[in-house]
N, C-alpha and C positions, 0 to 999 in steps of 0.2 A: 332883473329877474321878471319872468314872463307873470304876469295875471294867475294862467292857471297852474302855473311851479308855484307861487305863494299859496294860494289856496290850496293846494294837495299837499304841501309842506304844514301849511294849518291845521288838518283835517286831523293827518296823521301825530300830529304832536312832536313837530321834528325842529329844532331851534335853528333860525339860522338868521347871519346878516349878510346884505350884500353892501355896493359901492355905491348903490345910489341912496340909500339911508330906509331901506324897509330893514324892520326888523321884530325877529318873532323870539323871545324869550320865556318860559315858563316853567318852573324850578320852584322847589320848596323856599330860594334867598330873593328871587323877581319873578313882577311876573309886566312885559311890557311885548306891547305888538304897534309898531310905528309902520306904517304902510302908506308910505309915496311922501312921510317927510322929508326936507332935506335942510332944513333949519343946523346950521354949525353949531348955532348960538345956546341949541337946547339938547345937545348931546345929551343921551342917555345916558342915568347914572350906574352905574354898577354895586357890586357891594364891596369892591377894591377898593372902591370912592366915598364907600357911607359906613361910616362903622357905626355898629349897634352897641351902642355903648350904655352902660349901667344905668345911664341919665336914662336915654334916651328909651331904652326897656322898660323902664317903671313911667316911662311918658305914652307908651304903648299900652302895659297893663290898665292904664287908667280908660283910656281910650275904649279898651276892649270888656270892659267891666259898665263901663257909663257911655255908651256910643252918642248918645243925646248931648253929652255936654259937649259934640263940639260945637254943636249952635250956641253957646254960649259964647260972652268973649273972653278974649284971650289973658286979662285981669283975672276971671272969674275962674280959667281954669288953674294957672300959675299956682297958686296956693294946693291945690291940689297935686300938683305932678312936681312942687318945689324947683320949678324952673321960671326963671324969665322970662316974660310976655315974649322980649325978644329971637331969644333960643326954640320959645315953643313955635314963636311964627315960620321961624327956618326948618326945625324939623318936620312941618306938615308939609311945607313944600317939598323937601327930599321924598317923605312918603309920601307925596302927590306924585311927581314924577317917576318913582318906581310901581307907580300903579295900584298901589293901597288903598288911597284916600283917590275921591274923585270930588272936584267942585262945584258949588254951585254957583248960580247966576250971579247972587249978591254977593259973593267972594266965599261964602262957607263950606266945610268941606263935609262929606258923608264916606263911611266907609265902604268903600266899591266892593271889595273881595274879603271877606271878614273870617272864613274862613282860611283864606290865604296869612292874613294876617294875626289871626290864631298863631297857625304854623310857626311863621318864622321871629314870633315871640318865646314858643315853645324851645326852638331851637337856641333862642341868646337865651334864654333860664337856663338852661343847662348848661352852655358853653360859659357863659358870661354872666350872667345874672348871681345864680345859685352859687359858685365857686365863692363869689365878694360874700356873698351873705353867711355862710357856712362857718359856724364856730366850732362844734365838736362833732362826735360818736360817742355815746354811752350804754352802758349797760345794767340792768340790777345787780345790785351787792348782793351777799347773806345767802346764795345760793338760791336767789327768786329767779322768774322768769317773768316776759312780760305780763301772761293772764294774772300775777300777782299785784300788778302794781296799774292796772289798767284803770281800774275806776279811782284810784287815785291820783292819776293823772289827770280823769275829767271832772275831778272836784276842788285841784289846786289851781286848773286855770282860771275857775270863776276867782280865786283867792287872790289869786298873784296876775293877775291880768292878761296870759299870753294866751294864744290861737294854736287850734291842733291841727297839724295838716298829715298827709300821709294815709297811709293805713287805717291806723286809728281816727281821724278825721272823718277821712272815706265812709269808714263804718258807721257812723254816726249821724251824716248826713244822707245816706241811702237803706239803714237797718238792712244791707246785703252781705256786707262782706264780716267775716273771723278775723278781725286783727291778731297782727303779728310784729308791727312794730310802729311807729309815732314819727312824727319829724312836729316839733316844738317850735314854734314861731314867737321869740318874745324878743322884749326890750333890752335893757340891760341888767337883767337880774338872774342870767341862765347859771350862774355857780349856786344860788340860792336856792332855785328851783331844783338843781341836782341832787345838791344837800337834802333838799325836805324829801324828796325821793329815793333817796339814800341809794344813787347811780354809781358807776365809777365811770371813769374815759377806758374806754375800748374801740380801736378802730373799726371793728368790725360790728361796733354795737348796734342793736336795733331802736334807738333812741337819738335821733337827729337833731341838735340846737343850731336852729338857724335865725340871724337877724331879721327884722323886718324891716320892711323900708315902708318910708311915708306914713300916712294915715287911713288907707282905704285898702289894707290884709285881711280884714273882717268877712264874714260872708254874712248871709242875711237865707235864713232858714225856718223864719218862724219856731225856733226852738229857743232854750235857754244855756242848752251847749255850746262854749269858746270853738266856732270854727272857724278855718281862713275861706278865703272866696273860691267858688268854683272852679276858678281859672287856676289856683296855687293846686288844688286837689287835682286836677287834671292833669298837670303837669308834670306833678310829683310820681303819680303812677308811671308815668309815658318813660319814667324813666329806667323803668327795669322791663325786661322781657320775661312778663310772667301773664299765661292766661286768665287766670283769677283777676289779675288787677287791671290789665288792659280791657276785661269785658266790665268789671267796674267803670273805668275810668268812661266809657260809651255810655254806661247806663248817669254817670254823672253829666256826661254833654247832654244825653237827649234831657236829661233833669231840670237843669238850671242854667247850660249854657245858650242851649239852641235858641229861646226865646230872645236873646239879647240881638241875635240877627235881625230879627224884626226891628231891635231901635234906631239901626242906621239912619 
């Protein structure tokens, strides 16, 4: 492919490979542009080839939450992402070569496209992520509705130790939005915390008990309200198509997410 068909194929945003090994890729799952390689040996990966797996997403959230620790090493970060020194070295090289992570001189990596990889974390939460974690739908008993039970949800989590994400979360960390419903992030005690709320199971409930994974779900807001991190709040919103919450979930990136791009 000629010089100036690659570059007008670029401009425009149009993917394409050819036989001699250029290639332009760019999508919410990669994003890779190899132009005049032709290395057998470093085939591009796809996402046919990398699966984003449970591990491998809360190895990502950590990453996207603390961009700085990947100057640490790989000892120091293991404890945090409860992965093998091993495993963690492998998956930065796949997100090296799908063009996430870029390297530096001394072997370290910095995150190239942080945005990009927002993204397609976003997408394994919800595909992948969120589905393992998810334990119920509940709702108030006794003929309550949520405004009834709201502030007692924000005074059992300091009780019972779990993080508020969702809606009620949202509201809490932005004082914008009127909640309407909660998604519960705790350990293993979500029958206990149902009970002291006197919930029932309802599919359609506006009360979400979901696992946590790891040890870094916490957010960090100068307050004294149980909230999860930015990244969980953002995420959570992305996942319904409602104006209210999507212009939320903007006023939480420009809030407390966007600054982390600087710590690449």
């Amino acid at each position: 492919m000629s010089e100036p068909t690659i570059d007008k194929l670029v401009q425009e945003k149009i993917e394409f490979i050819d036989s001699v090994g250029n290639i332009y890729l760019n999508n919410s799952v990669v994003y890779i542009f190899t132009h005049g390689k032709h290395r057998r040996e470093n085939k591009p990966i796809s996402s046919q080839s990398f699966q984003f797996t449970k591990k491998i997403l809360e190895l990502i959230y950590i990453l996207l939450k603390k961009p700085k620790i990947l100057k640490a090493s790989l000892e120091e970060l293991a404890p945090l992402a409860d992965m093998a020194p091993e495993s963690i070295s492998e998956t930065l090289k796949q997100l090296y070569k799908l063009g996430y992570l870029q390297r530096q001189r001394e072997g370290k990596y910095f995150i190239n496209k942080y945005n990009k990889l927002l993204e397609r974390w976003e997408i394994g939460y919800a595909e992948t992520l969120r589905p393992k974690l998810f334990i119920g739908a509940y709702t108030p008993a006794l003929q309550r509705d949520f405004s009834d039970i709201k502030e007692s949800i924000i005074q059992l989590a300091k009780e019972e130790n779990f993080l508020i994400g969702g809606e009620l979360g949202a509201a809490l960390a932005t004082y914008y939005l009127i909640p309407r419903s909660a998604t519960l992030h705790v350990n293993k005690n979500h029958s206990l915390i149902a009970a002291k709320l006197k919930l029932k199971p309802s599919p359609q409930g506006e009360i979400i008990f979901i696992q946590q994974f790891g040890k870094q779900n916490a957010g960090c807001y100068n307050q004294l309200d149980k909230i999860v991190d930015p990244l969980l709040l953002h995420a959570e919103l992305l996942l319904l198509d409602n104006d209210r919450l999507q212009e939320t979930a903007e006023r939480i990136y420009d809030k407390f997410i966007l600054d982390r791009q600087q710590d690449v």
